[in-house]
SESE-75400 format. One record per residue (C-alpha): residue in one letter; x, y, z. Coordinates in Angstrom, 1 decimal, m for minus. Layout:
REM SESE-75400
 aa     xx     yy     zz
  a      X      Y      Z
...
This chain:
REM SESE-75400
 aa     xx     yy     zz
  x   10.0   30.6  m25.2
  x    7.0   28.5  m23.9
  x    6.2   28.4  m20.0
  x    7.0   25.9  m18.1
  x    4.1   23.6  m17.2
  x    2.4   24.1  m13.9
  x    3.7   21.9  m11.2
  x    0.3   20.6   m9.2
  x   m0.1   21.7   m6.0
  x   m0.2   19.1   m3.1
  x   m1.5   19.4    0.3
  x   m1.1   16.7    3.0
  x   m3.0   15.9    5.6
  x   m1.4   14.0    8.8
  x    2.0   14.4    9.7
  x    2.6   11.1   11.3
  x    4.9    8.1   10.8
  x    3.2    7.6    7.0
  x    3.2   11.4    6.3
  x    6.6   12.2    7.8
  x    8.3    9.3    6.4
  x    6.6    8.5    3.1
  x    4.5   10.9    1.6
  x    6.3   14.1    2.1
  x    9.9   13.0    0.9
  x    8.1   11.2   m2.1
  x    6.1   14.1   m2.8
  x    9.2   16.5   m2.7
  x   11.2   14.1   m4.7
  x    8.8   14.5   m7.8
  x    9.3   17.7   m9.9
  x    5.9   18.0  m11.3
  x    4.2   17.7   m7.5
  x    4.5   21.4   m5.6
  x    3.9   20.2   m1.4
  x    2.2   23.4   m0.4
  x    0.7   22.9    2.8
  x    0.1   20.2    5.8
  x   m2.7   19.5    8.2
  x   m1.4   18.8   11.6
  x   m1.5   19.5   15.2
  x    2.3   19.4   15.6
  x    3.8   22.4   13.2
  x    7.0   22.1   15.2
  x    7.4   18.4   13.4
  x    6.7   19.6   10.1
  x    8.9   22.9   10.1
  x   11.5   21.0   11.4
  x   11.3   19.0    8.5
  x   10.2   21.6    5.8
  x   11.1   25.0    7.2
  x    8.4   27.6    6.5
  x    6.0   25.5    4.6
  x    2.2   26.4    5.2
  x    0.4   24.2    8.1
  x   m3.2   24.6    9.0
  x   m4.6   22.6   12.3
  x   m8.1   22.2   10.6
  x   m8.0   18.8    7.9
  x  m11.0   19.7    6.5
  x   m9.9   23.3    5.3
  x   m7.3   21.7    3.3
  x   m9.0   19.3    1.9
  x  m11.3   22.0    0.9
  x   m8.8   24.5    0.0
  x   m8.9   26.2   m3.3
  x   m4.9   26.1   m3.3
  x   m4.5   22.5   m3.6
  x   m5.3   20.1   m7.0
  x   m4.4   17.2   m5.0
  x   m5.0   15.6   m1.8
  x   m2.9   12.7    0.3
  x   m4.9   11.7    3.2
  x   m1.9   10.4    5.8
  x   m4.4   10.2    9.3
  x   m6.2    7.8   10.9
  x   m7.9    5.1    9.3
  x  m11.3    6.1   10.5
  x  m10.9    9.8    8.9
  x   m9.8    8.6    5.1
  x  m13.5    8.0    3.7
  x  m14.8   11.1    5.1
  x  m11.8   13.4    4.4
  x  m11.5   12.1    0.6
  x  m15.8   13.0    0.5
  x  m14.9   16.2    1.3
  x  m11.8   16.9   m0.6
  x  m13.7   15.3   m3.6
  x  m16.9   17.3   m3.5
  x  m14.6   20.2   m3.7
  x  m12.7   19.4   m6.9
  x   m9.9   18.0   m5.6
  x   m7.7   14.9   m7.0
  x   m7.1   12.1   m3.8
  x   m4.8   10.1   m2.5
  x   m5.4    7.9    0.4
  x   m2.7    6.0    2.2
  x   m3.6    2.2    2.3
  x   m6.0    1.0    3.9
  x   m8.7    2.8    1.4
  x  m11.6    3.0    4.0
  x  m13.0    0.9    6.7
  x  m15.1   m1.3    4.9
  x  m16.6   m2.1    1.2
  x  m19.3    0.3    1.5
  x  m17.3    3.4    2.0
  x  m14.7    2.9   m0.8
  x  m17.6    2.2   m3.3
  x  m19.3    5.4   m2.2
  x  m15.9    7.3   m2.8
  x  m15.3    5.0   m6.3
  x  m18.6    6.3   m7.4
  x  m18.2    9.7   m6.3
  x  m14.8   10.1   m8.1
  x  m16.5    9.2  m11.2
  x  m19.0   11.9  m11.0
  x  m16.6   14.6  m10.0
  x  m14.1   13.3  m12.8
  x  m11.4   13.4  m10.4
  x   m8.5   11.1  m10.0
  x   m9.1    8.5   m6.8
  x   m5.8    6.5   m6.0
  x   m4.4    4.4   m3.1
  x   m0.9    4.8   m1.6
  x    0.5    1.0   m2.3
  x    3.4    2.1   m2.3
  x    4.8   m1.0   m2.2
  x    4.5   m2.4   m5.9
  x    8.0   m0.6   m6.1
  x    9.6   m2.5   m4.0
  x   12.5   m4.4   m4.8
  x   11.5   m7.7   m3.1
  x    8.4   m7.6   m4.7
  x    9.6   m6.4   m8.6
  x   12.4   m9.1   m8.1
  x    9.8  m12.2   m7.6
  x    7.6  m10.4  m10.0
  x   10.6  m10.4  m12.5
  x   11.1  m13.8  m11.8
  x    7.8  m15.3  m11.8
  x    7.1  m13.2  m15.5
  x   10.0  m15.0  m17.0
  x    9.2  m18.6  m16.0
  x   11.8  m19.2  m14.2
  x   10.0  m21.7  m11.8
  x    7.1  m22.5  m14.1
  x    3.7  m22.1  m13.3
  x    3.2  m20.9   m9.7
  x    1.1  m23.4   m7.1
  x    2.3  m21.9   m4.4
  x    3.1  m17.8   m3.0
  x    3.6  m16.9    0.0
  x    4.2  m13.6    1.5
  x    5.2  m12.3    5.0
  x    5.3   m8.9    6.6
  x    6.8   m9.7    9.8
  x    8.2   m7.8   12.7
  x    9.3   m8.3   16.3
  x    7.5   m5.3   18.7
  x    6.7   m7.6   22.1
  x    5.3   m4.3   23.7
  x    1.7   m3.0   22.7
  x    2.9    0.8   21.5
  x    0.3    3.6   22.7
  x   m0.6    4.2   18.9
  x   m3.7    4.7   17.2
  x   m2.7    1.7   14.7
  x   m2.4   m1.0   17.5
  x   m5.5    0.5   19.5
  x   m8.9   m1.0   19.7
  x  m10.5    2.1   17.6
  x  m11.7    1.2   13.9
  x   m9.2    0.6   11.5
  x   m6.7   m0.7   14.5
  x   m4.7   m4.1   13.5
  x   m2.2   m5.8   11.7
  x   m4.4   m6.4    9.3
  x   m5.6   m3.3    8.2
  x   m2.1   m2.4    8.6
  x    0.1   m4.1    6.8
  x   m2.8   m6.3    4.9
  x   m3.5   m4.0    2.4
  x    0.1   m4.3    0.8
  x   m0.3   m8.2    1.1
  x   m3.3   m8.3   m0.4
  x   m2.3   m5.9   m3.3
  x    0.8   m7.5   m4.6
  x   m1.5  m10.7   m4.4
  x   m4.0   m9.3   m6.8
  x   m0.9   m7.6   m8.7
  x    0.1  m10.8   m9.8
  x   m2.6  m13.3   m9.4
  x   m6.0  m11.2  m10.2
  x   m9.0  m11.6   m8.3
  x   m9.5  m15.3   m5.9
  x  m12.2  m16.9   m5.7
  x  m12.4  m17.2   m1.4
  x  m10.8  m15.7    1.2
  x  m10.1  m17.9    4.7
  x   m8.4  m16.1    7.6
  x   m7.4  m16.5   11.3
  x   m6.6  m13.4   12.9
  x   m5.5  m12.9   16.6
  x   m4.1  m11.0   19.4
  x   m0.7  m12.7   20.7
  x    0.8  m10.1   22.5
  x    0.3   m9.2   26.4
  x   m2.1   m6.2   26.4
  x   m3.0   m6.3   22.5
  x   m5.8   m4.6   21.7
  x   m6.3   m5.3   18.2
  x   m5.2   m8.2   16.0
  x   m1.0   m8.2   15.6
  x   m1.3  m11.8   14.3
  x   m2.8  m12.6   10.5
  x   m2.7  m15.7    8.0
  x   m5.0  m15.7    5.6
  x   m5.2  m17.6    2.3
  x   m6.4  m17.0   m1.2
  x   m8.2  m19.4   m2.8
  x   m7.7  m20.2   m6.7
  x   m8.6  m22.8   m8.9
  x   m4.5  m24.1   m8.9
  x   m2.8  m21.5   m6.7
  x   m3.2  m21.1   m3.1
  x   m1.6  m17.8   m1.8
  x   m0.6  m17.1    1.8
  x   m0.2  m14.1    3.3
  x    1.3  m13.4    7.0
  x    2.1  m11.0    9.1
  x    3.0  m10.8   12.7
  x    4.4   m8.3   15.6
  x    6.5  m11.5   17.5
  x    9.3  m12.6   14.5
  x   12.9  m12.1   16.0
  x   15.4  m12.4   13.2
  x   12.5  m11.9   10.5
  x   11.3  m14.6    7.8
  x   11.9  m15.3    3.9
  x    9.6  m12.4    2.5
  x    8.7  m14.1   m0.6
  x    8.8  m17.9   m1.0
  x    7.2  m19.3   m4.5
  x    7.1  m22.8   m5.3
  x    6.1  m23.4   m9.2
  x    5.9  m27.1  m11.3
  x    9.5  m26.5  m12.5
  x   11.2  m25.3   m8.7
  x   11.1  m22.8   m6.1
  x   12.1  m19.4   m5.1
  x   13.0  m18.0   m2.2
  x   13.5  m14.0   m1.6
  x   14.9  m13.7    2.0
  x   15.0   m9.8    2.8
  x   12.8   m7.0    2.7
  x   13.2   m3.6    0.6
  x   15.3   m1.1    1.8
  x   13.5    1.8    1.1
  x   11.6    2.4    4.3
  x   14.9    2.4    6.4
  x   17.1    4.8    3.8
  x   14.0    7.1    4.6
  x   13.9    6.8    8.2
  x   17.9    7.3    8.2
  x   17.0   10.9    6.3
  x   18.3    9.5    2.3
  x   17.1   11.5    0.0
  x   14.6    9.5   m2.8
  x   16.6    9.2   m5.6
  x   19.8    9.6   m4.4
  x   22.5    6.9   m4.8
  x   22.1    3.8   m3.5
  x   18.2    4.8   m3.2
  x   16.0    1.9   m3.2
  x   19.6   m1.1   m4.3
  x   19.0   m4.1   m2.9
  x   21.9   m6.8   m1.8
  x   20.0   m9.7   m1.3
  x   19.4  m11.4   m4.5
  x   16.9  m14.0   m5.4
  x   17.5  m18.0   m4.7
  x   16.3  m20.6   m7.3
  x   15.9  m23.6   m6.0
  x   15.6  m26.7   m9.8
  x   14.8  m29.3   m7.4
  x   17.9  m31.4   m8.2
  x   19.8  m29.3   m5.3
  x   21.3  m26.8   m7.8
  x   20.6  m23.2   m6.6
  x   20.9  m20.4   m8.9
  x   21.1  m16.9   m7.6
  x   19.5  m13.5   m9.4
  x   20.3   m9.7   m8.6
  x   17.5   m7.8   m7.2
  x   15.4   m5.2   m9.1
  x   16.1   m1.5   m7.7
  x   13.0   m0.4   m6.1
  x   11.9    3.3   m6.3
  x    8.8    4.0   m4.5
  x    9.1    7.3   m6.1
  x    7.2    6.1   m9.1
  x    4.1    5.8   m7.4
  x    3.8    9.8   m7.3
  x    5.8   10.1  m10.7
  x    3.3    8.1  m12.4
  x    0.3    9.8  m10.6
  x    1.7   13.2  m11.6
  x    2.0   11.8  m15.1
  x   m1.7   11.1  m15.3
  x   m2.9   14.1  m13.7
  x   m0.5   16.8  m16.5
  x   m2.2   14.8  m19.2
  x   m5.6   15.0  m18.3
  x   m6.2   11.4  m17.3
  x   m8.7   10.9  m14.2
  x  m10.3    8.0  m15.0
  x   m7.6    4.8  m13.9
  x   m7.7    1.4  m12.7
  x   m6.2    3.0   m9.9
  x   m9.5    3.4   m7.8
  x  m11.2    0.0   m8.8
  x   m8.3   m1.9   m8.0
  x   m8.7   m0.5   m4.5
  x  m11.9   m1.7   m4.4
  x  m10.5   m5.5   m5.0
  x   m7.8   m4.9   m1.8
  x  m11.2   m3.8    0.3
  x  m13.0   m7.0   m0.8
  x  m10.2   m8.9    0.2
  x   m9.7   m7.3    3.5
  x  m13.3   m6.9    4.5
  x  m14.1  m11.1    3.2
  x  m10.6  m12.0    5.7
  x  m12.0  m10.0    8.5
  x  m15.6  m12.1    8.2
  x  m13.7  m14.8    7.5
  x  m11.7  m15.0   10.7
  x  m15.6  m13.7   12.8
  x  m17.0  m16.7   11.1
  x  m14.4  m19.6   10.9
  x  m15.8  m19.6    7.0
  x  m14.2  m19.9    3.6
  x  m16.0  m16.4    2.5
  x  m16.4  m15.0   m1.7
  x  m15.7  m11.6   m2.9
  x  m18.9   m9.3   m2.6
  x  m18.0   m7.7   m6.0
  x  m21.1   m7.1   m8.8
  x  m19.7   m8.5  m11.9
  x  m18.9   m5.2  m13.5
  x  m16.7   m4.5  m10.9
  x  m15.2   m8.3  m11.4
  x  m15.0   m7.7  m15.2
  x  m13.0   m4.0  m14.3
  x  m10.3   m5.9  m12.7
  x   m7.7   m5.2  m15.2
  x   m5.4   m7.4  m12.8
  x   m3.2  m10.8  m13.1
């Protein structure tokens, strides 16, 4: 009888509100990934989660470790580009939870650095398996509305009070927009490729904000304008997808579910995991509104399709260019909103050409 195939062993650093919540339950929910040991200063946390599972104070050792294939970097945004540099000069495969790096500079240096260690680079957006965004994806792939002149997404919430928290501090890689931009911008270039300029207001609303907690920022096409929003002071929350297309409009009210079934300690997978109520409005113009299920979401397959890759071989993906497009966008909104200016993509062509997107 033939062996089992080995399952690939995964060590995560940072045990925070991304590690705690997402990666670990997501890791341990795919067969083929083996969670072996944490980075964190707080083993308490972690074995009260995962009983007697290896954790090490030190990030670096892990992501040096010669027991791990694969790293997910869940810390601070200012540790990601130098933690994956380390992690991939020793052999390892990386994961980095969104955003990629600080700026355009470091994820190229990592991009190019992946290539020469043939190992697998890949972002956590985690949120292509959504069920608000697979629904309007759905939606939008069958025509349903026609061709799309409008999107426009929101990640809104309603925190009044600055938390003491490194992602609301003034340190690099603080802000709404690094925050929850990344996912924006992604499902953006998911659907709609590469624009051709970015324009962006970013601000800080709140009493005692120290970093931005207000974003709008448009992407420019040739026919499509897309609008992207997010902002700490929403009570009662906003539509979280609203499309308007030559032949109607459609109108996706509430949010995926996934993050609160995992906060409330759901299992991935298990029933009900990732069903969606809140169906799809589509508006003809005429005043008839026609109504569609949701898509299940299952962020699951984010790590499923990674592990995938990895038992076959493949390192070279899309995965780590199309990174590289969200940091373009985020770093062109960030001098967009410093210079009042409608700013272009600082991609070379080949990395233009790579896309792969839309």
């Amino acid at each position: 009888m033939a062996s089992a195939p080995a399952r690939i062993r995964v060590g995560l650093i940072g045990y925070g509100y991304a590690g705690r919540t997402f990666h670990a339950p997501l890791i341990r929910a795919v067969p083929a990934l083996d969670l072996r040991v944490v980075a964190s200063s707080d083993p308490a946390k972690v074995w009260a989660d995962l009983p007697g599972l290896d954790v090490v104070a030190d990030p670096a050792a892990v992501a040096a470790s010669d027991g791990v294939d694969l790293l997910v970097i869940a810390s601070p945004n200012d540790t990601h580009a130098p933690l994956a540099q380390i992690a991939l000069e020793a052999g390892k495969h990386v994961v980095v939870d969104k955003p990629f790096t600080l700026d355009l500079a470091e994820a190229r240096g990592l991009v190019a650095l992946a290539r020469r260690q043939s190992r697998m680079l890949s972002v956590f957006h985690n949120r292509r398996w959504d069920s608000d965004y697979l629904s309007v994806r759905r939606a939008i792939a069958e025509g349903v509305i026609g061709k799309v002149r409008h999107f426009e997404a929101h990640f809104d919430r309603f925190r009044p009070q600055v938390r003491d928290r490194w992602r609301e501090g003034a340190g690099p890689g603080g802000g709404i927009w690094y925050d929850l931009g990344p996912h924006l911008v992604d499902q953006a270039l998911q659907l709609f490729g590469l624009p051709d300029r970015v324009t962006a207001n970013l601000a800080r609303l709140r009493p005692g904000a120290l970093s931005d907690d207000w974003a709008h920022v448009v992407l420019a096409y040739r026919d499509l304008r897309v609008v992207l929003q997010a902002s700490m002071l929403v009570a009662g929350g906003s539509s979280r997808f609203v499309v308007h297309g030559e032949a109607g409009s459609l109108i996706k009210e509430r949010s995926d579910i996934q993050e609160q079934q995992l906060l409330a300690g759901m299992a991935p997978g298990a029933p009900g995991w990732g069903e969606d109520p809140d169906g799809i409005a589509i508006h003809d113009g005429s005043g008839a509104v026609a109504h569609a299920p949701a898509v299940v979401g299952d962020q699951r397959r984010y790590y499923a399709d990674l592990a995938r890759q990895l038992v076959q071989g493949v390192v070279e993906s899309s995965a780590a260019l199309e990174a590289l497009h969200v940091m373009a966008c985020l770093e062109a909104a960030l001098i967009a909103a410093r210079t009042g200016t409608s700013v272009a993509l600082t991609l070379t062509p080949g990395e233009r050409d790579a896309s792969g997107c839309g």
